[in-house]
VEXVEXLUM-553344 format. One line per 5 residues: number of its first residue (from 1); for each residue x, y, z of C-alpha. Coordinates in steps of 0.2 Angstrom, whole numbers, m for minus. Layout:
NUM	X/Y/Z; ... $
end
This chain:
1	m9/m140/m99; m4/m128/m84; 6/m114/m90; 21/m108/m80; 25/m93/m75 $
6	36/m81/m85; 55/m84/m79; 58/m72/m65; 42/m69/m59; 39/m83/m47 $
11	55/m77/m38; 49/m58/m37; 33/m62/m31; 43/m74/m19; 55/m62/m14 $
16	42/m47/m12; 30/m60/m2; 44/m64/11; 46/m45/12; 28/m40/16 $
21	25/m57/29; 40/m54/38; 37/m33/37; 20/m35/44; 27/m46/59 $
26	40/m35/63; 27/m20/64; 16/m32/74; 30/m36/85; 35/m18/89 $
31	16/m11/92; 18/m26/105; 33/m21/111; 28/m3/112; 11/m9/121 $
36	22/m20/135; 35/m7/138; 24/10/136; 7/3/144; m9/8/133 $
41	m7/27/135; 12/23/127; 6/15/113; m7/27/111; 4/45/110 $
46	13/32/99; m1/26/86; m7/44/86; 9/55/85; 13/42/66 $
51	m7/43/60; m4/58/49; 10/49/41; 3/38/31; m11/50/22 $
56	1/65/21; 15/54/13; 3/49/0; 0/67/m4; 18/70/m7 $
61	22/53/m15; 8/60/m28; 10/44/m40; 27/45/m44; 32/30/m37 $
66	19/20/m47; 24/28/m63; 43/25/m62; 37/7/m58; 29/8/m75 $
71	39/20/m85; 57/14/m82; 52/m4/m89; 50/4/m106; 65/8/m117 $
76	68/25/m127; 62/32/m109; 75/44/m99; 89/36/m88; 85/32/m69 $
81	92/47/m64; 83/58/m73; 67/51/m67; 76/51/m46; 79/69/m50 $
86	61/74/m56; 55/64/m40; 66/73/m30; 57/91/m35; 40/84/m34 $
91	43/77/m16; 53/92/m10; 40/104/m19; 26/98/m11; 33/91/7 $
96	42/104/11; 29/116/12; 15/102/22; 30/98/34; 32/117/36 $
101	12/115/39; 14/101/52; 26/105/62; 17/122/64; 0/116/68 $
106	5/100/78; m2/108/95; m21/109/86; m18/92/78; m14/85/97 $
111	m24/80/110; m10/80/122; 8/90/124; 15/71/121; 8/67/106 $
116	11/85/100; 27/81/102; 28/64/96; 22/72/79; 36/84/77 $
121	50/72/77; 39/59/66; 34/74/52; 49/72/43; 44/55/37 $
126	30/62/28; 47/67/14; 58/52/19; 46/38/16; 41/43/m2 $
131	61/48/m7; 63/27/0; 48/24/m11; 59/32/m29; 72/19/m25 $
136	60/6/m22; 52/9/m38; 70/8/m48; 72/m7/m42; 56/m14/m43 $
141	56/m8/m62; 71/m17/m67; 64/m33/m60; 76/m31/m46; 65/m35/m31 $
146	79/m40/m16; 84/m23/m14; 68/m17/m10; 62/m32/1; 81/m29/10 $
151	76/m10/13; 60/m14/20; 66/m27/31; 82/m21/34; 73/m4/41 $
156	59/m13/53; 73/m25/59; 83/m11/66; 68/m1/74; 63/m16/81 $
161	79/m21/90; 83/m3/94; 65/1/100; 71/m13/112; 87/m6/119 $
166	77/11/122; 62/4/133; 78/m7/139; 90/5/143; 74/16/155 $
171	68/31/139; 51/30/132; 40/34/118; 49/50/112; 65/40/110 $
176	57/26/102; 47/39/91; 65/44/86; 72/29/82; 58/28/72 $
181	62/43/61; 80/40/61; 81/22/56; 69/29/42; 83/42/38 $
186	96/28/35; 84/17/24; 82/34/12; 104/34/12; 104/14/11 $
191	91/16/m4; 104/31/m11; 117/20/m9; 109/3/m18; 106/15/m32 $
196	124/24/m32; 134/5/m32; 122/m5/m43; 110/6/m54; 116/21/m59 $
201	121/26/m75; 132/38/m81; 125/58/m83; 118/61/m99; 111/77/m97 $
206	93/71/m99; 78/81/m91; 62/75/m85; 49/90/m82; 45/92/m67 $
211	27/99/m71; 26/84/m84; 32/69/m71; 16/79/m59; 4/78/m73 $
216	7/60/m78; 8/53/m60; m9/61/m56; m19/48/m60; m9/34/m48 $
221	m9/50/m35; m28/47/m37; m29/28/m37; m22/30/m19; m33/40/m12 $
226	m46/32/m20; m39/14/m13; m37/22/6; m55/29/4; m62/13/2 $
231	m52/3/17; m60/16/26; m76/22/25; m86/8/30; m75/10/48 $
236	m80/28/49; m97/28/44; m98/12/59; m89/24/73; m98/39/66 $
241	m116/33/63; m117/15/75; m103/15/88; m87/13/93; m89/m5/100 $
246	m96/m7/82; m83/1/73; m72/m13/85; m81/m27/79; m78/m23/58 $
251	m60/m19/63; m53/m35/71; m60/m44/57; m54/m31/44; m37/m36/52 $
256	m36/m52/44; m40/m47/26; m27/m34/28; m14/m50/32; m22/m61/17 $
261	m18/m42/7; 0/m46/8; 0/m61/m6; m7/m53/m19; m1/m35/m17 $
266	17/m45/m18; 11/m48/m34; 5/m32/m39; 20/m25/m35; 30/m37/m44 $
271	19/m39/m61; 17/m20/m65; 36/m21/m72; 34/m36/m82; 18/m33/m88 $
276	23/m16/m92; 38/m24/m101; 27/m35/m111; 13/m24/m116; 20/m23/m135 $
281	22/m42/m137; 2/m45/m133; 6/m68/m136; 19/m66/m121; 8/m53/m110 $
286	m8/m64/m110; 0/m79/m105; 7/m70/m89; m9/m62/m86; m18/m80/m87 $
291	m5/m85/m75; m9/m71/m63; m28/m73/m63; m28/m91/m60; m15/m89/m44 $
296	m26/m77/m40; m42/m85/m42; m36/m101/m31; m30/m89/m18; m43/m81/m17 $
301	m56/m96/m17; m45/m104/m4; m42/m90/9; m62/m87/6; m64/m104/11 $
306	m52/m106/25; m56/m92/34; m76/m95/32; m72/m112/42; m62/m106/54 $
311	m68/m89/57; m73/m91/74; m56/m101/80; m49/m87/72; m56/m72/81 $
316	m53/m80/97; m37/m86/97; m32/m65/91; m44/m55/99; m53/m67/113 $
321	m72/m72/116; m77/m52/119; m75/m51/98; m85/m66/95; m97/m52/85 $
326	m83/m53/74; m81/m71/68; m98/m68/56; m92/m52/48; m75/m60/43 $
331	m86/m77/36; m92/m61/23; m79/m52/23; m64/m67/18; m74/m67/1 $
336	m71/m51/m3; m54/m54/m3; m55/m61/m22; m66/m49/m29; m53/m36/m23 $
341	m38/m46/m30; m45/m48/m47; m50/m29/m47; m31/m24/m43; m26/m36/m57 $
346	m38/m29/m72; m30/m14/m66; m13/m18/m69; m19/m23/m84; m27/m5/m90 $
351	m10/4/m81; 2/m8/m92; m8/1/m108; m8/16/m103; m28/17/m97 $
356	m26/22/m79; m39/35/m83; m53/22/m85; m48/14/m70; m51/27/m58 $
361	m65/32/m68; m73/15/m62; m65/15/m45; m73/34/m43; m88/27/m48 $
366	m87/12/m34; m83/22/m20; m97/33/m22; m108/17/m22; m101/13/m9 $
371	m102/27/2; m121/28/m3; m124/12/2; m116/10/17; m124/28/22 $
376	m142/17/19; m137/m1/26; m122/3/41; m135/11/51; m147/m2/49 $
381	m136/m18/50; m121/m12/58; m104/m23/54; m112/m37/45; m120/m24/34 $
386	m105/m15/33; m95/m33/27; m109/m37/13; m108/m16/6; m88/m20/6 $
391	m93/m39/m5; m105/m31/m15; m95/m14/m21; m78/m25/m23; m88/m35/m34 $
396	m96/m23/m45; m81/m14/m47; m70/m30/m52; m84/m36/m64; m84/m18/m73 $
401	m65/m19/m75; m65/m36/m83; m81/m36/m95; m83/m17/m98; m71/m11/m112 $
406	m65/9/m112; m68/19/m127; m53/22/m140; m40/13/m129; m25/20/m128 $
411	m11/10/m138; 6/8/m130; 17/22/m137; 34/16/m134; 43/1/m137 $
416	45/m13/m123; 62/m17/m119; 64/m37/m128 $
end
């Protein structure tokens, strides 16, 4: 008999889904917007001014956001605004000082006075995103997932309509890089405001150390890097040790296993809570996780096959006949999109009890096979090589999750909320 998903789970992952498809459409839709207004040099100060956001903000974010996803599932734990307040110090303790750092050394970071400047007025996102990202995770952890999917599209909507009326009304990509920052601003007071009306609880006086929030988000601080590491290096070591028209070729199809990303990472991001929740009732927490891995599993198995049979119409309709190169690195590559799904979920799994330490331990371990073998094979077989080292190491990793067992695992130590 099939077994159905836990009440309230198959809306979450609904809700969350919607919110990444139509995120990532509105994100395509304004680099298109940005490219017909601005030209290619327009879109370019653009994509270059925001590069550092990303990796900077997940510095500052260090994990926190992950763990309050976990931790506020719990009972017996501090209220949500203990934990909001502890986020806040980390944030501002570590952001203010690299924003300081940005701001200062934008010039060297620039290759040009526009994109200079174009990182000075995007720099304060570098805070603002990973303050969204505490509310996000409140929300998130009390299985509340329309606030956050509303702030996300919410945010993208309006940069997207006002990006618009900018290149509309004659200004150009420093306004647009404005309207960026700011509509980020009110998604950080929206957030604040979600909380204030429908989350908060009264003051209790509770403290969460800022030192001991630091040390227990580390290891999800960790994971991402880890996780940007390993979208990446195959592209660099391509540019760095083939070529660019290479480096081209693995990208456009890398493109379309970032879009078949959005389905299970709704998951993820929807699971962690109720797993977490259900970690002390183990009956209840392997029937969802048997849920999960099947969903998963077909997915997987059908966007694998899908995309293997119509890798070519698909290349051509995106990118155009000059990537043709391409359609036989995404046949590889759409299979490594189930390896990679089922690795995230054994994940979940060691995160929900506590074991995030042997997950990174293994991922560690992955992307350092990983490097070394795209070191040997990239150089000699280019992107094709590259899409089989991605297979082979998102296999590895995933089959260590599931059939290796950590030492002395760590019980669950608090008592999941019924």
């Amino acid at each position: 008999m099939t077994e159905a998903a836990p009440r309230g789970l198959r809306g979450s992952i609904a809700t969350l889904m919607s919110s990444n498809v139509l995120g990532a459409l509105l994100a395509f839709g304004l680099s298109v917007l940005i490219g017909r207004a601005a030209g290619e040099a327009g879109l370019g100060v653009y994509a270059a001014s925001v590069a550092w956001v990303f990796p900077l903000g997940l510095l500052v974010d260090a994990g926190v956001g992950t763990l309050i996803s976990r931790d506020l599932a719990y009972r017996n734990n501090p209220p949500t605004r203990a934990y909001l307040a502890a986020g806040l110090r980390v944030r501002l303790l570590i952001g203010l000082p690299l924003l300081a750092a940005v701001l200062l050394a934008a010039p060297v970071l620039a290759g040009s006075e526009a994109v200079a400047r174009g990182i000075a007025i995007s720099a304060p996102l570098i805070v603002i995103n990973p303050l969204v990202s505490s509310f996000t995770a409140v929300f998130r952890s009390q299985r509340r997932m329309r606030p956050a999917a509303a702030l996300n599209v919410g945010m993208l909507t309006a940069q997207v309509v006002l990006t618009a009326i900018v290149f509309g009304s004659g200004y150009g990509v420093e306004t647009a890089l404005w309207v960026n920052t700011l509509t980020s601003a009110a998604q950080l007071a929206a957030g604040y405001l979600i909380w204030r009306v429908a989350f908060a609880e009264a003051p209790t006086g509770e403290v969460v150390p800022t030192r001991d929030l630091l040390l227990r988000a580390l290891p999800f601080a960790i994971a991402a890097v880890i996780a940007a590491l390993q979208m990446r290096v195959n592209l660099l070591i391509l540019e760095q040790q083939v070529s660019q028209e290479a480096a081209g070729t693995y990208a456009a199809s890398a493109r379309f296993i970032e879009a078949g990303r959005l389905v299970p990472q709704a998951a993820f991001d929807a699971l962690l809570p109720f797993l977490t929740l259900m970690a002390a009732e183990p009956a209840r927490f392997q029937q969802m996780f048997r849920w999960a891995r099947r969903g998963l599993i077909a997915y997987g198995l059908s966007f694998g096959a899908l995309v293997w049979l119509f890798a070519y119409v698909l290349i051509g309709a995106f990118f155009g006949e000059q990537f043709n190169d391409s359609a036989e690195v995404l046949r590889i590559l759409a299979w490594s999109l189930l390896p990679m799904s089922l690795k995230y979920l054994r994940g979940l799994y060691w995160y929900a009890h506590k074991r995030e330490d042997w997950v990174n331990t293994v991922s560690l371990l992955a992307l350092a096979g990983q490097g070394i073998a795209a070191f040997v094979l990239i150089p000699i077989h280019g992107p094709i090589g590259a899409a089989w080292v991605a297979l082979v190491s998102e296999s590895i990793a995933a089959a260590v999750l599931w059939f290796a067992v950590p030492k002395k695992p760590q019980s669950v130590r608090v008592e999941a909320a019924g």
